[in-house]
C-alpha positions in Angstrom: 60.4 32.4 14.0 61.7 36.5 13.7 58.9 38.2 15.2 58.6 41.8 16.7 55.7 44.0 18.3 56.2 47.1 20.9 54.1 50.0 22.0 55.3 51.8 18.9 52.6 51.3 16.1 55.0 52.8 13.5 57.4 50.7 14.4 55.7 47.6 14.6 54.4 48.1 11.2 58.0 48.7 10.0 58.9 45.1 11.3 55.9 43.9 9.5 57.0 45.8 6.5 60.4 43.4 6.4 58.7 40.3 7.3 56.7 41.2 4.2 59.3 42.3 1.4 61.2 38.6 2.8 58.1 36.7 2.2 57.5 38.1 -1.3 61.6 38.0 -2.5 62.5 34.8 -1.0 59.6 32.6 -3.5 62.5 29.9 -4.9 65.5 32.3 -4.8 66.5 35.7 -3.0 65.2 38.4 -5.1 65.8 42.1 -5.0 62.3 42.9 -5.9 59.1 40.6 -6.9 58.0 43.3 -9.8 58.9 45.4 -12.4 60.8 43.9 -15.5 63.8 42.8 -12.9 63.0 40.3 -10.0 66.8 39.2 -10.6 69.0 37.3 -7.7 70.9 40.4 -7.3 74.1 39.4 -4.7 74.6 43.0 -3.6 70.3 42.7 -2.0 70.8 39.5 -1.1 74.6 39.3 1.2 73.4 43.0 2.8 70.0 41.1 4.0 71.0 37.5 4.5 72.0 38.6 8.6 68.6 39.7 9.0 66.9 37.1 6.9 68.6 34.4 9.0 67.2 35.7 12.2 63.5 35.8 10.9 63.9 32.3 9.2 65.2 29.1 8.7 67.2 29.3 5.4 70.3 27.0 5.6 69.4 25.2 2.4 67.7 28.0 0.5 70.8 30.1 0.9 73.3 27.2 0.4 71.6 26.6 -3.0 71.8 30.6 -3.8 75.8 29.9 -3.2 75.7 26.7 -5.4 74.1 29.2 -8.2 76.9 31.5 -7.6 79.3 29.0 -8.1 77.8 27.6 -10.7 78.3 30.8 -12.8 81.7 31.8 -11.3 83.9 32.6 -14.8 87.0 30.0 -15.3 89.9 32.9 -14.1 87.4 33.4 -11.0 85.2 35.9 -11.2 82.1 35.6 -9.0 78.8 36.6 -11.0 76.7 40.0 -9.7 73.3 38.1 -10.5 72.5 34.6 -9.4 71.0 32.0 -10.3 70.9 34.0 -14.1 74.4 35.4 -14.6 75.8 39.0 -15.6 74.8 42.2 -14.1 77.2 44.3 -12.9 78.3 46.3 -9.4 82.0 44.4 -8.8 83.7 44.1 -5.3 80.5 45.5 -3.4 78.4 42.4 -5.1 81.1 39.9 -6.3 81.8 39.4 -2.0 78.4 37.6 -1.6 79.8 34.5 -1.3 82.5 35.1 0.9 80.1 37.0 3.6 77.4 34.8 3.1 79.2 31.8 3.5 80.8 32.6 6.8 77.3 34.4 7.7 75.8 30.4 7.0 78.4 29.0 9.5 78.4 31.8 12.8 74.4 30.8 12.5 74.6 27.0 11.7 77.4 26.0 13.0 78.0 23.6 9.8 81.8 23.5 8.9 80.7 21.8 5.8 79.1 24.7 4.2 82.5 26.8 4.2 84.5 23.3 3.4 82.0 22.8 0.5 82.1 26.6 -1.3 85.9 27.7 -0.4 87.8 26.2 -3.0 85.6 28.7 -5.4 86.7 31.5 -2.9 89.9 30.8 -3.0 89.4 31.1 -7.1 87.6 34.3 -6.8 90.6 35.9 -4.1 93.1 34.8 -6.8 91.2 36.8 -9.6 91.2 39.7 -7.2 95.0 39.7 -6.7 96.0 41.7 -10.0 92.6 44.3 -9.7 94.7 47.1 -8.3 93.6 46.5 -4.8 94.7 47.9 -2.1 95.2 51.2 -4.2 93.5 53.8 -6.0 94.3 53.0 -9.3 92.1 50.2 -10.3 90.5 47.6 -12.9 87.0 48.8 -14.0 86.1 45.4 -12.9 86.3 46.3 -9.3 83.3 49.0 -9.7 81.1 50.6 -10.4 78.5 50.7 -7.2 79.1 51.5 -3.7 76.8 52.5 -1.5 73.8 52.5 -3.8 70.6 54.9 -3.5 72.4 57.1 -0.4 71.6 60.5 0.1 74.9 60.9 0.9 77.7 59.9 -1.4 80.3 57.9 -0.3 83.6 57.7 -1.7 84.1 54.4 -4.1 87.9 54.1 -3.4 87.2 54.2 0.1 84.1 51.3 -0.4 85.8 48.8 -2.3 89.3 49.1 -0.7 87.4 48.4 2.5 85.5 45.9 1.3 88.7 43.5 0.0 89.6 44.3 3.6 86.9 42.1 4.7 87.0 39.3 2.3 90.9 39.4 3.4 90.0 38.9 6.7 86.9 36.4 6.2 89.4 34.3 4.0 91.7 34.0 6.8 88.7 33.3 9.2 87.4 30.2 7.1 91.3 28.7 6.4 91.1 29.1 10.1 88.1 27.2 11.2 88.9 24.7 8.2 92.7 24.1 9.5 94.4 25.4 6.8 96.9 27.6 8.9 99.1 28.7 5.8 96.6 29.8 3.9 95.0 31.5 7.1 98.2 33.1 7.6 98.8 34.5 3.5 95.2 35.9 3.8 96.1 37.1 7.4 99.1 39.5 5.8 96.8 40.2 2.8 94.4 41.8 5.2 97.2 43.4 7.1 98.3 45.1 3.9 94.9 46.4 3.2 94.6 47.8 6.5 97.4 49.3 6.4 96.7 51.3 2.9 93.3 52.4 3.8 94.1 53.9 6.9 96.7 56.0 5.6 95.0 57.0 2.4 91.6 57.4 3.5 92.1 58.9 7.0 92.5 62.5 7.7 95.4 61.9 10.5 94.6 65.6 11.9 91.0 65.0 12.9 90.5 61.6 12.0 87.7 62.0 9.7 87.5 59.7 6.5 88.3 61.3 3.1 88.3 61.1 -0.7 91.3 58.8 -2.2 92.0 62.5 -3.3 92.2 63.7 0.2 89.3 66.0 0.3 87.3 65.5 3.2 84.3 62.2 2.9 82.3 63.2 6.0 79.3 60.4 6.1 77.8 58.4 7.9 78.7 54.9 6.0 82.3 55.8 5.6 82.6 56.0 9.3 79.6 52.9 9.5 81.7 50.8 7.5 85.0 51.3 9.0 83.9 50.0 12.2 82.0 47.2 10.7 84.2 45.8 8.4 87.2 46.5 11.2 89.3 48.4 8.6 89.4 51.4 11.1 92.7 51.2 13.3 91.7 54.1 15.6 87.9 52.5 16.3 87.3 55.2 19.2 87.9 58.1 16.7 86.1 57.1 14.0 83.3 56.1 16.4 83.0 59.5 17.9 83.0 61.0 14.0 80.1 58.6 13.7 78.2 59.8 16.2 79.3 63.3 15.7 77.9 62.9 12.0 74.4 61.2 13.0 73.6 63.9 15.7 74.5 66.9 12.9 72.2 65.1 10.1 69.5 65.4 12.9 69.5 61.7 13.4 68.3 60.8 10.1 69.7 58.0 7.3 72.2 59.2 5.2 73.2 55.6 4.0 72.2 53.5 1.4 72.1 49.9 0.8 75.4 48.8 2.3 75.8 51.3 5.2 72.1 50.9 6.8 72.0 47.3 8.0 74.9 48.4 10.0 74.4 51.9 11.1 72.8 51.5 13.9 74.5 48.5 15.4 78.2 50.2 15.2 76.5 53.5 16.4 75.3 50.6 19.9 78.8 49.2 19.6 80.3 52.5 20.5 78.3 53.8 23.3 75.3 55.3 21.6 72.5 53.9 21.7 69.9 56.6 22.8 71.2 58.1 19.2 70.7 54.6 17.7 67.3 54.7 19.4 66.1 58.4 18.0 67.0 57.2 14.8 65.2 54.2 14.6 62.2 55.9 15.8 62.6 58.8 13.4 59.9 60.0 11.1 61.2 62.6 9.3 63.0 62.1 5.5 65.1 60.1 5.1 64.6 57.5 8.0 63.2 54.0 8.3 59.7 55.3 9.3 59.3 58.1 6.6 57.7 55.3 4.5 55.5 54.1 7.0 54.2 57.9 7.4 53.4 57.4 4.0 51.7 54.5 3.8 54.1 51.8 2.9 53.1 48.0 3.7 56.8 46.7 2.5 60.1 48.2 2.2 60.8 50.5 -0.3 63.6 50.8 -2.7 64.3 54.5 -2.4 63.1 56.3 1.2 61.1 58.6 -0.5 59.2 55.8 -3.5 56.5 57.8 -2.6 55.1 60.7 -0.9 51.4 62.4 -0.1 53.2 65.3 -0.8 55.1 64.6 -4.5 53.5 61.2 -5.6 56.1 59.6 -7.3 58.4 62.3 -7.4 59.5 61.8 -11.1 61.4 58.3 -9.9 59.3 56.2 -12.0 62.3 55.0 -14.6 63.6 52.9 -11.2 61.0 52.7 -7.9 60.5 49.7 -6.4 58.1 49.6 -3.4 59.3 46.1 -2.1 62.9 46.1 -1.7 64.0 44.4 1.6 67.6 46.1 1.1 67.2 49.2 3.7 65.1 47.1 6.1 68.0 45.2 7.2 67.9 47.1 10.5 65.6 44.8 11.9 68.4 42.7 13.1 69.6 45.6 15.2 66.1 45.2 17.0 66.7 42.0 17.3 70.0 42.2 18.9 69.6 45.5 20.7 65.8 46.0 21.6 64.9 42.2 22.3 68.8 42.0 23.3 69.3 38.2 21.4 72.5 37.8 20.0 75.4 35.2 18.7 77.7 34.5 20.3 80.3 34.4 17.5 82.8 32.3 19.7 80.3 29.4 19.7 78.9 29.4 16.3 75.5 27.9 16.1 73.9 29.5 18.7 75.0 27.2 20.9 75.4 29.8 23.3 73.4 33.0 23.5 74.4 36.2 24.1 71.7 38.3 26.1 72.5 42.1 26.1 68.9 44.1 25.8 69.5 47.7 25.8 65.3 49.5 25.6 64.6 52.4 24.1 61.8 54.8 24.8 59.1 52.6 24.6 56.6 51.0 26.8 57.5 47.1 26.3 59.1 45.2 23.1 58.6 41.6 22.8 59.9 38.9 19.7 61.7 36.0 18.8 64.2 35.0 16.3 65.1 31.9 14.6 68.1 29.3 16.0 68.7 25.9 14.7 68.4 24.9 18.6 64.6 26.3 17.7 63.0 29.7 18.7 64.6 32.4 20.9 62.3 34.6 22.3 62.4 37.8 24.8 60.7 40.8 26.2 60.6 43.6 28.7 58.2 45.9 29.8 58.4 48.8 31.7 56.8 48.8 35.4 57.1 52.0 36.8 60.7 52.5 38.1 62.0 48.8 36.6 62.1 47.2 33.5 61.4 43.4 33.5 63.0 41.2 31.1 61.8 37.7 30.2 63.7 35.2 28.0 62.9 31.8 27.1 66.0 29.8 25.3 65.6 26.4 23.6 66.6 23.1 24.9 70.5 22.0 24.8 71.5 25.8 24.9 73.0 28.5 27.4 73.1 32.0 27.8 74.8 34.8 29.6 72.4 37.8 30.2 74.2 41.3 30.8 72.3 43.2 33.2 74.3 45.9 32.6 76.0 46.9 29.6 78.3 49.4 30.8 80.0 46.6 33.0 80.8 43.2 31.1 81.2 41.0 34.5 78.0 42.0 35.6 76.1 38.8 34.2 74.3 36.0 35.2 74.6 32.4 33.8 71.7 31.1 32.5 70.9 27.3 31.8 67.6 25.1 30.6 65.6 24.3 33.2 63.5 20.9 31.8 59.8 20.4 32.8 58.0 17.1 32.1 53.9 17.4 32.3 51.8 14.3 32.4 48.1 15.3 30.3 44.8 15.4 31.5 42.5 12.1 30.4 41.5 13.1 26.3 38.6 15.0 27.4 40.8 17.0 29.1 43.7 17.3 27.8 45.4 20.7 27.0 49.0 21.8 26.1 50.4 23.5 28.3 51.9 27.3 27.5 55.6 28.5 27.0 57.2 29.4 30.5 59.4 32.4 30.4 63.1 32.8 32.5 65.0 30.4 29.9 62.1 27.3 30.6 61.6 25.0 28.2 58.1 22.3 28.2 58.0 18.9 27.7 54.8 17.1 27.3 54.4 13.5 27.7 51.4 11.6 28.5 50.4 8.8 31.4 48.8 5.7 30.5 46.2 5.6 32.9 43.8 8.4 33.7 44.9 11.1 36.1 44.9 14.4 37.6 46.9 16.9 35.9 50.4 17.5 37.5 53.7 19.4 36.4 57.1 18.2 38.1 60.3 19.7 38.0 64.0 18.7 38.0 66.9 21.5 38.7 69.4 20.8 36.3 72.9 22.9 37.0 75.6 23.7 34.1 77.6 20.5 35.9 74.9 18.3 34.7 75.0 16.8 31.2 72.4 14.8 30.1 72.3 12.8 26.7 69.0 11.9 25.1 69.4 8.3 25.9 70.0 9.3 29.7 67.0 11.0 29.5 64.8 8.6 28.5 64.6 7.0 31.6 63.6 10.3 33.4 60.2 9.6 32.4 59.9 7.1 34.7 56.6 8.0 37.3 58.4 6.8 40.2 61.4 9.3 39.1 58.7 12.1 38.3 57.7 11.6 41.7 60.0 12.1 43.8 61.6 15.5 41.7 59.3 17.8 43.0 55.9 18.6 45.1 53.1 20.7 43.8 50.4 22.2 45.5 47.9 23.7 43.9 49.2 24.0 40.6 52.4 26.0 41.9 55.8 24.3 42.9 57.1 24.3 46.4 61.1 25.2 45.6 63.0 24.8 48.6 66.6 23.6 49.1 65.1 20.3 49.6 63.1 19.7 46.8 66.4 20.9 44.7 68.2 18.4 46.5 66.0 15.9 46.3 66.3 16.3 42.4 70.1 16.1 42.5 69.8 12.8 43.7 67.4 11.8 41.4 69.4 13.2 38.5 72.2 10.7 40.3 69.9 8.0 40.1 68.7 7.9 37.0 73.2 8.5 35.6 73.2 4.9 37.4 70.1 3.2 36.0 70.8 4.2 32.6 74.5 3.5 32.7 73.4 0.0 33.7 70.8 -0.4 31.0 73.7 0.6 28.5 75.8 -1.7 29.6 73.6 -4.7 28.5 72.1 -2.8 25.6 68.4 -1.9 27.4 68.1 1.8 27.2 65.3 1.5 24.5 63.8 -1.6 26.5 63.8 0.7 29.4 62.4 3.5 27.2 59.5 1.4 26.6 58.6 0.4 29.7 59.0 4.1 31.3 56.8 6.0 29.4 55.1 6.9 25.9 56.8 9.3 23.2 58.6 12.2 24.3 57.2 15.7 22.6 59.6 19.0 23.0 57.4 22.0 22.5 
C-alpha cells in the first residue's frame, strides 16, 4: 500500500510519522486524535486527510460507513453534524462540507457511482439548508462559523474561507448531478457556483495588485488565502494569484504559514503553478514552522500544533490543547505521492483506471513508494545516476498510463500499457516466486504439472489488444507458452520476430476461445490448459 523512503532520513521519518498518526486514528472510525479526553470523529480532520488516507490505504467501506454516520445524524432542515459517528461539535461550513468532498473524493478513487447515488439525496438536504445562511455575502448566520483555517500561524480571513468554501460544494454539487445524469440540477448548482464566484472575486480581491483581502478590504496576504483560491478554483485570475502565492512562500522564507485546511494543499498548487523547486525547499525545510520542525524534535507522529513540543520550551505553555498525534498537517504526503514518486489520478477516468505519471525530483539522491489503487499497488522510483535520472514504474494489471517526461511540455509523453508474464515453477523443492519487474510489468505465476526446468515466457500485448479473463484462460496453454517467446539463459531474446510471433499467437488463442464460447467450453478448456491462475 502508501509507502515512501528517499535519501532524506528526516523525510523519511516524516512519511513514517503519517503512516503512524493513520494507523492509530483510523481504529473503527476516523479520529482526530487517539488521546486526550477527545478522540472524537471530527469531519473538519477527517475530509482534509481522507486524499491522503486513500492513497496509503484501502478505505472504500471504512469511509463509506463514516458518511452513513454523517447521515445518520444530519438534523431534519439539513444540517450536516461537525462530529461523526457522536453528534454536535461545532466549526460550520469548513466541517459541515465533509460529506460533499468526501463523497466525490470516494468516487475519483473508486470509481463507484453508487457511493455518490447512495449519499446525494442528504446533500442535496444539506445545500438546501445552506441557501438562506447568507452565503455568498459577508453578512452571515453564526451557523456558517466559527473555524477556518485552524491552528495557522497566519490568520486567514473567515469571510474569505467560508465564502470560498460554498464555492466548492457549489461546484462538487454540480459535478455529482453530473456524473449521476441529473442535468437540471447540475445546471442550478452550475449558476449557484457561478454566483459565488463571482462575489468572491470582487469582494475578496484587491483588483490593483491582485492580492486577496479582508471582506473589509484590508489587505489578507497569506499563504492559504492564495492556497485555497487555486485549489478550490474560486480564483478567476489563477496566474495572479499563483504568482502572489509564490511571492508569499519565498518572503516567509519557505516555511508553513497554514493550518489545517491550507497545508494539504500548499504545496501541490505551489507545483500546479510552476514552482516546484519552492514546493521542494519547503518540504525539506527544518526550521519553525515546517513539516520537519517536529521531526527535529523528536516526533514519531504528527503533531497537532508545529511546535507540541520543543528541546528548547518543552511544552511551551500549550498543555490546555496539544496533541502529538494529529494526522491533520501531514496531509502533504499526497503531494509526495503525486509529485516526488509522480503517481497520480487521472480525474477524467475515475478509478484509477488510467494513471497519470508526472514525477517532478527534488534535491535528493533517489525516492522510491507506492500507493494504493483498487486495480492494486502502484509503485515508482528514480534515482539519480550521475548526469540522468532513472525512473521505474510498475502499474497493475487491466490499467494504462501516460508518463510525462517532461513537464514543461504536455505532448511530450509516452503511452504505457501492461505487459503480462506467465512463469511455470520449479518442481516443490524448488520452487520460488518470482520478484516484481519494474517498466509497468506485471507477474503471473502458474504452475506445470509435471516436473521442469524453470522458464519465463512473454507475450507483447499492444493498447489494440483487449483481452477478457475468459480469453485468457486459454493462454495458459504449454503449446501457446511456447511458441510466445525464446529464452536463453534466463534473459528474453526480443526481436521483431519473437513480437510477431506473439501477435499471432494472441490471434490464435481470440479464435480458440471464441470457438470454445460458442459451445459453452471455455471452463472445459480452462481445465485441461493449466492449473489456477495466481496475479501477484
Amino acid at each position: 500500500h502508501g509507502s515512501l523512503t528517499s535519501s532524506h532520513k528526516l523525510l523519511n521519518r516524516f512519511a513514517e510519522n503519517v503512516s503512524w498518526s493513520q494507523k492509530c486514528n483510523f481504529i473503527n472510525i476516523p479520529t482526530d486524535c487517539p488521546q486526550r479526553n477527545e478522540r472524537m470523529g471530527w469531519a473538519g480532520d477527517t475530509h482534509i486527510f481522507c486524499h491522503t488516507a486513500l492513497n496509503n490505504s484501502s478505505l472504500k467501506k471504512f469511509y463509506e460507513r463514516n458518511l452513513q454516520a454523517m447521515r445518520d445524524l444530519q438534523t431534519p432542515e439539513g444540517q450536516y453534524p461537525e462530529i461523526a459517528p457522536v453528534g454536535g461539535g461545532f466549526g460550520g461550513i469548513t466541517y459541515e462540507c465533509a460529506s460533499i468532498f468526501m463523497a466525490w473524493e470516494l468516487y475519483e478513487q473508486y470509481g463507484d457511482i453508487r457511493t455518490l447515488e447512495k449519499f446525494y439525496p442528504g446533500m442535496q438536504k444539506y445545500m438546501d439548508y445552506m441557501k438562506d445562511k447568507g452565503l455568498p455575502g459577508t453578512k452571515v448566520n453564526p451557523a456558517i462559523g466559527p473555524l477556518g483555517d485552524w491552528l495557522a500561524p497566519e490568520e486567514t480571513d473567515l469571510l474569505l474561507l467560508w465564502n470560498a468554501f460554498y464555492y466548492k460544494e457549489a461546484d462538487l454539487m454540480s459535478r455529482i448531478a453530473g456524473a449521476l445524469g441529473r442535468t437540471e440540477e447540475q445546471h442550478q448548482y452550475e449558476a449557484l457556483a457561478a454566483k459565488v464566484k463571482k462575489f468572491w472575486n470582487e469582494t475578496f480581491v484587491l483588483p490593483d495588485s491582485g492580492k486577496t483581502c479582508n471582506a473589509d478590504g484590508t489587505l489578507c496576504d497569506t499563504q492559504c488565502s492564495y492556497a485555497i483560491a487555486l485549489s478550490y478554483g474560486v480564483a478567476e485570475d489563477r496566474k495572479r494569484i499563483g504568482e502572489h502565492l509564490i511571492r508569499k512562500t519565498r518572503a516567509i522564507g519557505h516555511t508553513v504559514g497554514t493550518g489545517f485546511f491550507g497545508t494539504g494543499i500548499l504545496n501541490q498548487m505551489l507545483t500546479e503553478q510552476g514552482a516546484v523547486e519552492d514546493a521542494w525547499k519547503m518540504m525539506l525545510q527544518t526550521a519553525f514552522p515546517s513539516w520537519l520542525y517536529p521531526v527535529t524534535q523528536g516526533a514519531t507522529t504528527i503533531w497537532e500544533h508545529w511546535d507540541s513540543y520543543t528541546k528548547e520550551k518543552g511544552f511551551g505553555g500549550q498543555n490546555a490543547m496539544n496533541s502529538f498525534n494529529h494526522y491533520s498537517l501531514g496531509s502533504v504526503l499526497s503531494w509526495l505521492y503525486h509529485t516526488g514518486l509522480g503517481i497520480q489520478r487521472d480525474e477524467t477516468k475515475p478509478g484509477y483506471q488510467h494513471i497519470l505519471l508526472k514525477p517532478q525530483p527534488g534535491p535528493l539522491e533517489f525516492m522510491k513508494g507506492s500507493v494504493d489503487s483498487p486495480y492494486g499497488v502502484i509503485s515508482a522510483g528514480w534515482e539519480r545516476k550521475g548526469d540522468k535520472i532513472e525512473y521505474q514504474v510498475t502499474i497493475p494489471v487491466n490499467t494504462t498510463a501516460t508518463l510525462f517526461k517532461n513537464t514543461e511540455d504536455p505532448a511530450d509523453t509516452v503511452e504505457l500499457n501492461v505487459y503480462f508474464y506467465a512463469v511455470k515453477r520449479k518442481p516443490e523443492r524448488l520452487r520460488q516466486r518470482n520478484g516484481r519487474l519494474s517498466g509497468g510489468k506485471r507477474n503471473a505465476v502458474g504452475e506445470k504439472r509435471t516436473p521442469a526446468a524453470f522458464s519465463l515466457s512473454c507475450l507483447f500485448f499492444g493498447s489494440h489488444v483487449q483481452m477478457t479473463f475468459d480469453r485468457f484462460k486459454a493462454f495458459l496453454a504449454d503449446d501457446m507458452l511456447d511458441a510466445a517467446g525464446i529464452f536463453r539463459g534466463g534473459l528474453l531474446i526480443n526481436t521483431k520476430a519473437h513480437q510477431a510471433a506473439g501477435e499471432e499467437l494472441v490471434a490464435l488463442i481470440d479464435h480458440l476461445c471464441d470457438r470454445a464460447s460458442a459451445v459453452g467450453q471455455v471452463d472445459v478448456a480452462f481445465r485441461r490448459y493449466a492449473d489456477l491462475l495466481f496475479f501477484s
